[in-house]
SELO-84282 format. One record per residue (C-alpha): x, y, z; residue in one letter. Coordinates in steps of 0.05 Angstrom, whole numbers, padded with zeros to 5 digits, always signed. Layout:
N
XYZA/...
***
This chain:
631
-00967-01567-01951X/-00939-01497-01965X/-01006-01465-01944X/-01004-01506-01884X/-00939-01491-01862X/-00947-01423-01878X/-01001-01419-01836X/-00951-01461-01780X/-00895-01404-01786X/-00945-01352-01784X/-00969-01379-01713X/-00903-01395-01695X/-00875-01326-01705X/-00944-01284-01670X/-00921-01340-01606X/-00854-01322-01611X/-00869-01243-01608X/-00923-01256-01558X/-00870-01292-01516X/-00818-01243-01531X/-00856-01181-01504X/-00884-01222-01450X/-00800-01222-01427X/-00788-01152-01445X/-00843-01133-01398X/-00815-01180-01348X/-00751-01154-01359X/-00769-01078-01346X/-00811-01099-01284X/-00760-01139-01257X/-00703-01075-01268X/-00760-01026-01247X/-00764-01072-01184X/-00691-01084-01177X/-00667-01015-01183X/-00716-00991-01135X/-00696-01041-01084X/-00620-01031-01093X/-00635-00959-01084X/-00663-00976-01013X/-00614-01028-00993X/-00558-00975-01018X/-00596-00908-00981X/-00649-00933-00930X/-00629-01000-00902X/-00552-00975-00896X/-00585-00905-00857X/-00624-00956-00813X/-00572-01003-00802X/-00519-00943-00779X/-00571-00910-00739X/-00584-00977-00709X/-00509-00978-00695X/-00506-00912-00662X/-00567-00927-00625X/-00548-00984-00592X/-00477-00953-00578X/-00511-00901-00536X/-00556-00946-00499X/-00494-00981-00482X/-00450-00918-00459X/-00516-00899-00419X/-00523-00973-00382X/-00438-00958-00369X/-00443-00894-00335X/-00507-00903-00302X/-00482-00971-00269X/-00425-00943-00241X/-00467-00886-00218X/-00514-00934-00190X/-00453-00972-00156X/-00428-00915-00125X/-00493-00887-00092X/-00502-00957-00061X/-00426-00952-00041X/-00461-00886-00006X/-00511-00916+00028X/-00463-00979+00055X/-00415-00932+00084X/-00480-00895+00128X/-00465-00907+00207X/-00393-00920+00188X/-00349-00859+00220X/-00306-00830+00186X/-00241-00834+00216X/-00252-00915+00217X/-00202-00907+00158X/-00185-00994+00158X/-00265-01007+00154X/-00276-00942+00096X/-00215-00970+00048X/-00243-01047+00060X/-00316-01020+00029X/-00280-00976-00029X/-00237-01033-00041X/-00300-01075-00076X/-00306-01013-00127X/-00230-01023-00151X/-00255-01058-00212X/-00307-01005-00238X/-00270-00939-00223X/-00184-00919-00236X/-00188-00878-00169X/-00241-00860-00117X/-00230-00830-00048X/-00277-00804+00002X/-00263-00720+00029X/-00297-00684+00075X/-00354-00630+00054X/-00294-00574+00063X/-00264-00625+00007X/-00205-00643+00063X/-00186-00720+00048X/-00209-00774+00090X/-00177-00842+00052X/-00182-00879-00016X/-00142-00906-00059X/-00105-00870-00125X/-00113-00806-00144X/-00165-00764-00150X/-00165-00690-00170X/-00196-00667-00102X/-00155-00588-00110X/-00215-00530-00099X/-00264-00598-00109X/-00313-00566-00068X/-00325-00513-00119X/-00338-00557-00167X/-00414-00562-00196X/-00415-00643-00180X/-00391-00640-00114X/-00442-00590-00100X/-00495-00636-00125X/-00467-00692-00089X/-00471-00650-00023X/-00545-00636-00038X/-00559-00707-00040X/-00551-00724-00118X/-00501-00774-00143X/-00470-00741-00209X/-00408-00743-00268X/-00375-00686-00289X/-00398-00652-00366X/-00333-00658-00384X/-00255-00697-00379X/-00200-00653-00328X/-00119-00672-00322X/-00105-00725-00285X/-00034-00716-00237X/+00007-00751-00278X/-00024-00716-00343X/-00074-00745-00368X/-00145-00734-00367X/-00197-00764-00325X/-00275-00759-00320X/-00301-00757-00245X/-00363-00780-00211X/-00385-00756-00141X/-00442-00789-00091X/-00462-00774-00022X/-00437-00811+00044X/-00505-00798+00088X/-00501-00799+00161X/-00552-00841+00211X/-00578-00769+00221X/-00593-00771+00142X/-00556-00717+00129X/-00493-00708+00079X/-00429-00726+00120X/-00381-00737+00053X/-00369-00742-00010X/-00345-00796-00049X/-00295-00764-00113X/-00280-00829-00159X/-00257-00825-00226X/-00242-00866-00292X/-00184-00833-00338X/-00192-00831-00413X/-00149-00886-00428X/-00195-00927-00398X/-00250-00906-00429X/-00218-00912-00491X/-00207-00982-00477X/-00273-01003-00462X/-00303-00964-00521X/-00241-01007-00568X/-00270-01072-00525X/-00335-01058-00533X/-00362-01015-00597X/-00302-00996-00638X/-00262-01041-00680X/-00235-01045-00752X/-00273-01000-00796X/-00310-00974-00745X/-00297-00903-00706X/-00337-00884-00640X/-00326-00828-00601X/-00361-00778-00552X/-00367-00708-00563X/-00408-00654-00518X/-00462-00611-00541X/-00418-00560-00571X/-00381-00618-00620X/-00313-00624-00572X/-00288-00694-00571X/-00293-00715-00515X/-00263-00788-00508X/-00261-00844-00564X/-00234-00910-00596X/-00156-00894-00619X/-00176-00906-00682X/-00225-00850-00687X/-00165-00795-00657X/-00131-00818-00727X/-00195-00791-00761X/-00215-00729-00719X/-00166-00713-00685X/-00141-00722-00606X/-00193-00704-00546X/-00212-00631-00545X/-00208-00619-00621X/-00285-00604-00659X/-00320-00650-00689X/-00351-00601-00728X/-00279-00573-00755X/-00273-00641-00782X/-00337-00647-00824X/-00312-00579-00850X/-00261-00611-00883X/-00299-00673-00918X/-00346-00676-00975X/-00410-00690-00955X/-00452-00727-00997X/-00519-00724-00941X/-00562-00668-00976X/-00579-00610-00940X/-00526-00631-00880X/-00485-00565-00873X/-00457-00552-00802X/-00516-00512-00780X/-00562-00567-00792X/-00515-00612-00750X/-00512-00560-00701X/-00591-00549-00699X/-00602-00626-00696X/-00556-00635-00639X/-00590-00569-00604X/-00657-00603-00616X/-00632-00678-00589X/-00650-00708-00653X/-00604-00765-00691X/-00558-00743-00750X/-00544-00794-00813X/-00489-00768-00864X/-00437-00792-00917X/-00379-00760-00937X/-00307-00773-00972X/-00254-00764-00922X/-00186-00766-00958X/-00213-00809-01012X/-00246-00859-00968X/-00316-00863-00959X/-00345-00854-00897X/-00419-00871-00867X/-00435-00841-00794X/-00498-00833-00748X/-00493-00787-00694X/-00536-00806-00630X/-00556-00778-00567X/-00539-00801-00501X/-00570-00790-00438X/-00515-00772-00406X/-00494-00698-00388X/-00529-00676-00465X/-00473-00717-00487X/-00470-00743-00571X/-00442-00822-00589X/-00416-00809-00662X/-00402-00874-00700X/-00372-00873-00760X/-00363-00930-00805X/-00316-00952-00879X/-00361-00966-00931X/-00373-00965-01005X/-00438-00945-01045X/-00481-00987-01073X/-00502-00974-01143X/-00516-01004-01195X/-00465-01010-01258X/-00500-01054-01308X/-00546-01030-01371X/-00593-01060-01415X/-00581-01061-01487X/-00645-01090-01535X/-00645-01098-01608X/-00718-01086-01649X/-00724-01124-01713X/-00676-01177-01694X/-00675-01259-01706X/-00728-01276-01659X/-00684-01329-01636X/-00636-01283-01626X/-00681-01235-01585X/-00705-01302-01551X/-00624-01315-01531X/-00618-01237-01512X/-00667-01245-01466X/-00642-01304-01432X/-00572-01271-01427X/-00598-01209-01391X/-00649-01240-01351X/-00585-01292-01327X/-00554-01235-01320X/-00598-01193-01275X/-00603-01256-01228X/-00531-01253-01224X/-00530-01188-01206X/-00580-01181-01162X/-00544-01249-01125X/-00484-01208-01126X/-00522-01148-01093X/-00543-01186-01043X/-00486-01204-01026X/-00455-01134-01019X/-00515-01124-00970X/-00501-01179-00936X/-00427-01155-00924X/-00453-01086-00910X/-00494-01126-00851X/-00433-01160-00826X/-00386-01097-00829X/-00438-01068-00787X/-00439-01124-00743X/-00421-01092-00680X/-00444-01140-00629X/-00402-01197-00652X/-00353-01145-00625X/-00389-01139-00554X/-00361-01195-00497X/-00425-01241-00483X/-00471-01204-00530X/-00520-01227-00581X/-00570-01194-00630X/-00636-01217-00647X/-00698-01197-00681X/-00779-01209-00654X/-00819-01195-00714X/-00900-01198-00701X/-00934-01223-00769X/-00947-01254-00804X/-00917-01308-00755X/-00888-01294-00689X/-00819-01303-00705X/-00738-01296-00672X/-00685-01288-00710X/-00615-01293-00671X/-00560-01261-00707X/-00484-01284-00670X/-00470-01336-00632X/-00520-01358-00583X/-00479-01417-00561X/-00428-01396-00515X/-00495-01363-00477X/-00537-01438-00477X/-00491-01482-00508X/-00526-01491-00571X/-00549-01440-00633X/-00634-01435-00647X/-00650-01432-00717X/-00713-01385-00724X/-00767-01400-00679X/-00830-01391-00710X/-00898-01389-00675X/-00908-01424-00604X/-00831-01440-00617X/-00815-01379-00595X/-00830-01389-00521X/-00771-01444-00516X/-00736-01390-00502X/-00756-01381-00436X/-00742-01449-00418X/-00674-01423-00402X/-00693-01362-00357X/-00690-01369-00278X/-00759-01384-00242X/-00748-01325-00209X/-00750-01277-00274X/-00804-01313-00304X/-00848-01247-00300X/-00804-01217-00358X/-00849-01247-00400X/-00903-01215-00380X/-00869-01150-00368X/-00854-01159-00446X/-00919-01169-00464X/-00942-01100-00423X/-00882-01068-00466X/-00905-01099-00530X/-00986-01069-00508X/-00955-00999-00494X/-00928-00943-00534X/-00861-00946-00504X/-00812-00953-00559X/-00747-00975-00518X/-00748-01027-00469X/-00697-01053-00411X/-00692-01108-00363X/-00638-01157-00326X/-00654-01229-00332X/-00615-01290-00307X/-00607-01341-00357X/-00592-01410-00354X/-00503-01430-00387X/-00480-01494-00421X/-00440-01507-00349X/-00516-01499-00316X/-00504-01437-00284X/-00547-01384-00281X/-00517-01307-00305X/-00536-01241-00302X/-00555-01219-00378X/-00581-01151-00390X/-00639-01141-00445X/-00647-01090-00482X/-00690-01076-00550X/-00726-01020-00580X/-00798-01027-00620X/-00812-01010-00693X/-00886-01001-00711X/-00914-01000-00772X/-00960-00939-00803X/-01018-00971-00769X/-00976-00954-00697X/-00978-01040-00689X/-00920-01076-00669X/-00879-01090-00727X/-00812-01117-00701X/-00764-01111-00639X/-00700-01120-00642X/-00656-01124-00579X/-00589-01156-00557X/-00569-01196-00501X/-00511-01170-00464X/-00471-01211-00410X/-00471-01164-00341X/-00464-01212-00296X/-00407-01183-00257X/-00439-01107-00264X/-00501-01138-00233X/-00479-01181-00179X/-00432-01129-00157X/-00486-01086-00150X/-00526-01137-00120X/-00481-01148-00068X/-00474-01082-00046X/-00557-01073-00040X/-00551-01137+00006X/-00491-01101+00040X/-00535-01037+00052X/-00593-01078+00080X/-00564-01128+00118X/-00535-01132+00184X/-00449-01151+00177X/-00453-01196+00233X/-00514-01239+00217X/-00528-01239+00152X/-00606-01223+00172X/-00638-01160+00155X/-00615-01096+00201X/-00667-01058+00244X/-00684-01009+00189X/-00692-01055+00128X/-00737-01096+00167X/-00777-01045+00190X/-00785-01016+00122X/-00808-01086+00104X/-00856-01099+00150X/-00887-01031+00139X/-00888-01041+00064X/-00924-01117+00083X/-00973-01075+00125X/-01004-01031+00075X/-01035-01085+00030X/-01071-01127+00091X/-01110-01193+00066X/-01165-01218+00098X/-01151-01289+00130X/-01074-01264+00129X/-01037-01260+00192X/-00973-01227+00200X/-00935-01261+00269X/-00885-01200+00291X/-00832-01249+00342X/-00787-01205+00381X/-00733-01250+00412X/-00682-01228+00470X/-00618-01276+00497X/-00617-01287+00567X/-00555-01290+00608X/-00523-01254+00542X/-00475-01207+00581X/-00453-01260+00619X/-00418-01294+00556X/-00381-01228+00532X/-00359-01213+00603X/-00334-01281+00620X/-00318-01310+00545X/-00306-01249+00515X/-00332-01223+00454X/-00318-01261+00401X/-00361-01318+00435X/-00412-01261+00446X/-00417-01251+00369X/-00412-01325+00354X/-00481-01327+00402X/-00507-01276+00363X/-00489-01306+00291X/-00516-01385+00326X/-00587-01348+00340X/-00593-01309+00275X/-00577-01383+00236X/-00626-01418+00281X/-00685-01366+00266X/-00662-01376+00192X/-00672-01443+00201X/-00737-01446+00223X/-00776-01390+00192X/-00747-01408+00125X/-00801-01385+00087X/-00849-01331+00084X/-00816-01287+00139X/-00769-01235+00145X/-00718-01245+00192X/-00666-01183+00221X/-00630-01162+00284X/-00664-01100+00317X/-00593-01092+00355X/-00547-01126+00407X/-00571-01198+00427X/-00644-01171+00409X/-00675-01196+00340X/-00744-01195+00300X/-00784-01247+00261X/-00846-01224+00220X/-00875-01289+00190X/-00936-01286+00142X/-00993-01342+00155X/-01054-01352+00120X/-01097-01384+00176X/-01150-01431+00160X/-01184-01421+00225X/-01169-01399+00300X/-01135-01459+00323X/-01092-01464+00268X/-01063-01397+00276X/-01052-01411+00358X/-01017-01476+00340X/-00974-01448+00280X/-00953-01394+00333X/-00939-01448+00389X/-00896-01496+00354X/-00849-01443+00318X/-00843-01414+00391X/-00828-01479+00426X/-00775-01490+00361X/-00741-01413+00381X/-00735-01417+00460X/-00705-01509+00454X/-00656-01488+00399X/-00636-01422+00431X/-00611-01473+00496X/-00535-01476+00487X/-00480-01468+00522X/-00407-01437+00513X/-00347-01450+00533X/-00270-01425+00531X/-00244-01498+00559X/-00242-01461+00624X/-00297-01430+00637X/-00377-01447+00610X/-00443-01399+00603X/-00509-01420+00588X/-00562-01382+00548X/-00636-01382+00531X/-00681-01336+00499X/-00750-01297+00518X/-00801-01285+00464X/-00851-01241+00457X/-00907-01246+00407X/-00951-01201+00374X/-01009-01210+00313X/-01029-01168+00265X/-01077-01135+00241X/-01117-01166+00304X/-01057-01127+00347X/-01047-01072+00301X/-01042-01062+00237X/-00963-01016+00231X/-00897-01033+00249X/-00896-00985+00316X/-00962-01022+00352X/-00937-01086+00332X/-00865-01076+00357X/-00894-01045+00427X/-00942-01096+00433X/-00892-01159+00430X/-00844-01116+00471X/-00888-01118+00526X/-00895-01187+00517X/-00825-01212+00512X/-00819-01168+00583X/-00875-01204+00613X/-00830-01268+00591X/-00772-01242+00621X/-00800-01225+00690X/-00830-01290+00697X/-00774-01326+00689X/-00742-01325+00629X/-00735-01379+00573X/-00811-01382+00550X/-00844-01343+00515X/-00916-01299+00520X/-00967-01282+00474X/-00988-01219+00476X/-01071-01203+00509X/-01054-01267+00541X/-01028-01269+00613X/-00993-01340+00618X/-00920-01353+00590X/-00902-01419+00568X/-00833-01460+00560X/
***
């Protein structure tokens, strides 16, 4: 019995050391492991994370300057034809910028004011280097913040007023002051814990969150003076390595003590005037406080519990880490601090997969959980028919070597509305150069964008009508023109009033525009789709419609029912109660390519049909090579 359970404790103790180093091993693989991944959680992910922070803090001080410079170039263009002492018409059209800019008037190229509203600084503003550019035909913002009248300091933008000539007639001087600024950096980037300000190419502060003046110091003060006076933890980060990085247009990463508080901050490039974004953020190291203790030649059962207690307590820790990375993710967190705007993540393998970080609700309605695989495509479920092609515009950004990537998309609301979004991501490839992961965010602009919007349709279309004016449509057409199909007929209908001076000389003219407006609604409403529709000028108006033809006849028959439809709805009358005109209308038409295959034969062409129309008699209308006019 002894012998046998001698031989029983003997086994039992080699399976209890056995065991025993089996956990040690564990355990020192496990720390090994730990400790290297705490060291990249506490170094590498918080650099990424800050840098991604920065990053998208630039992209989003870019997409605010260069929509405002992209407003107020199409403000430009919408105020061509307009003279300029027509000063109740000019302040109407400046009037739709008085959400995006503090001030903005329009001078002459001497820099003499015309009319505006506010204040600009417009003293010697012809001397200026933007005004300059803005006279050569480039739409600009000052390199850096001047005094405002009452004191404080403003940042100005100038654009080009071109005259029907196409030559520079004005300039348009707007400007947003710093408080502003301020406030839509507080809105939008800044917030507790975290500092952003602007600073040129030679470290001055530019403009910033309040919070950040606290820090640095008020506008005008260095940025550089201040990392003088921290402890900087970032090796190798002295000020003429900031200064070189910042000369070379590359990103900057460093921590430092600031008055006993620990600081992290990325410093990012902007394209705009060679400015810097620098955002700085409150945060505390990581590291790692616990040790290991072991004890050799102790009660295996002892050694057994040991083991248990440290390898508990590594899983605590390590819970506990996570959860400090965690925080560090949500302290970081800077789009749940953007209006509308939502982070996510695309990664590639070894799933497709989306990962939506915020609130995704008050965009849809409802919150996804991670779409994996085909999933993924409900996402476009909620995109306008009319965008669909930004998933394939993705797909040609995901093929490419583009790393950055930018689009506006409208997107369906809980009320069942579509808005404007914005998208923006940039790719991250892996050491192979495939697509790793993309992460983006999803920014409301719906009032940036239809503003802007608007004031394209403004610049192409005609005020009265609503249709296209003479030179949109001609740039159409012509653009239609180049890419000719075979079997594809393009039916250029020039149409004229008749009797049309008799309504403005005996109704006056405000029945002689509502004529006008009643014939551009009734060619709306009947080439409706496939055409483009404008108003060549006065009572006179164009209609390009596109038809595939299946043969001969069905081209001549397309032709004579839409031209029967223009000259029986163009049949009205008007009348003051006293006294009553009647009109009609003469076409002329003209097909292309068979006619020609540019805007200038086909326009001639149905102009000498719509005269052959009017010489024989008005209200019919001719086809042009053929010699008889019908009703």
């Amino acid at each position: 019995m002894e012998k046998i359970m001698g031989k029983s404790k003997v086994k039992f103790s080699n399976v209890c050391y056995v065991i025993t180093g089996i956990s040690i091993i564990l355990i020192i693989a496990i720390l090994s492991n730990y400790f290297s991944d705490m060291k990249h959680t506490s170094q590498e992910i918080k650099k990424e994370i800050q840098i991604t922070g920065a990053r998208i803090a630039s992209e989003y001080i870019y997409d605010f300057f260069e929509g405002r410079k992209a407003s107020l170039s199409l403000l430009g263009k919408c105020l061509t034809g307009i003279e300029t002492d027509n000063g109740t018409v000019l302040e109407e059209q400046l009037s739709a910028e008085a959400d995006l800019f503090d001030n903005i008037v329009i001078v002459d190229k001497d820099g003499s004011f015309i009319c505006g509203y506010g204040t600009c600084d417009i003293e010697d503003v012809q001397k200026k280097s933007g005004f300059e550019k803005a006279a050569d035909g480039i739409c600009t913002v000052a390199e850096e913040l001047i005094p405002h009248q009452d004191g404080e300091l403003e940042l100005m933008f100038y654009a080009p007023v071109m005259g029907v000539d196409g030559k520079v007639k004005a300039i348009l001087v707007a400007s947003i002051l710093k408080s502003t600024l301020t406030k839509h950096m507080e809105k939008k980037i800044a917030g507790p814990g975290v500092f952003a300000a602007v600073i040129n190419d030679r470290g001055r502060v530019m403009y910033g969150s309040n919070n950040t003046y606290k820090v640095i110091g008020e506008t005008g003060n260095s940025f550089f003076s201040f990392i003088k006076t921290c402890k900087v933890y970032t090796r190798n980060s002295g000020i003429d390595y900031i200064q070189g990085r910042i000369h070379e247009r590359k990103e900057i990463f460093l921590e430092f003590d600031y008055k006993g508080d620990k600081f992290v901050c990325a410093c990012m490039p902007c394209e705009v005037n060679d400015c810097y974004v620098v955002y700085i953020t409150n945060t505390d190291n990581i590291g790692i406080g616990s040790k290991i203790t072991s004890a050799s030649n102790s009660i295996l059962l002892k050694l057994l519990i040991a083991d248990l207690v440290v390898i508990f307590g590594i899983l605590f820790y390590h819970i506990n880490g996570r959860a400090k990375v965690i925080k560090l993710l949500d302290n970081y967190g800077i789009l749940d601090r953007q209006e509308g705007a939502v982070l996510f993540e695309y990664t590639f393998y070894p799933k497709k997969r989306i990962d939506i970080f915020g609130d995704f609700s008050h965009i849809v309605g409802k919150n996804f959980s991670p779409l994996v695989g085909e999933a993924v495509y409900d996402v476009y479920e909620y995109v306008h028919e009319d965008d669909a092609s930004i998933r394939g515009r993705l797909h040609e950004f995901f093929d490419s070597e583009d790393e950055v990537f930018s689009s506006e998309v409208r997107i369906l609301d809980q009320k069942g509305d579509y808005v404007w979004y914005r998208l923006t991501g940039m790719m991250f490839h892996d050491r192979e150069g495939s697509c790793e992961r993309f992460v983006g965010k999803v920014v409301n602009a719906n009032k940036q964008i239809s503003m802007e919007k608007n004031l394209v349709q403004r610049a192409e279309n005609d005020l009265l009508t609503g249709v296209l004016n003479k030179k949109t449509i001609e740039a159409k057409i012509a653009e239609q023109l180049k890419d000719i199909h075979e079997g594809r007929n393009y039916i250029f209908f020039m149409v004229d009033l008749d009797n049309f001076k008799n309504v403005n000389d005996t109704l006056g003219h405000i029945y002689g525009d509502k004529a006008i407006a009643d014939t551009a609604e009734v060619l709306t409403g009947i080439f409706h789709n496939n055409a483009f529709i404008g108003r060549l000028g006065g009572d006179e108006f164009a209609v390009c419609a596109i038809y595939d033809a299946f043969d001969e006849e069905s081209l001549v028959e397309f032709i004579i029912k839409n031209a029967e439809k223009v000259c029986k709805a163009n049949r009205r009358e008007y009348s003051d109660g006293a006294n009553t005109v009647s009109i009609s209308s003469s076409v002329g038409i003209s097909i292309g390519p068979k006619d020609g295959s540019s805007f200038e034969l086909l326009y001639r062409k149905a102009d000498e049909a719509l005269y052959n129309s009017k010489k024989t008699g008005k209200n019919k209308f001719t086809v042009y090579g053929t010699e008889n006019s019908r009703n």
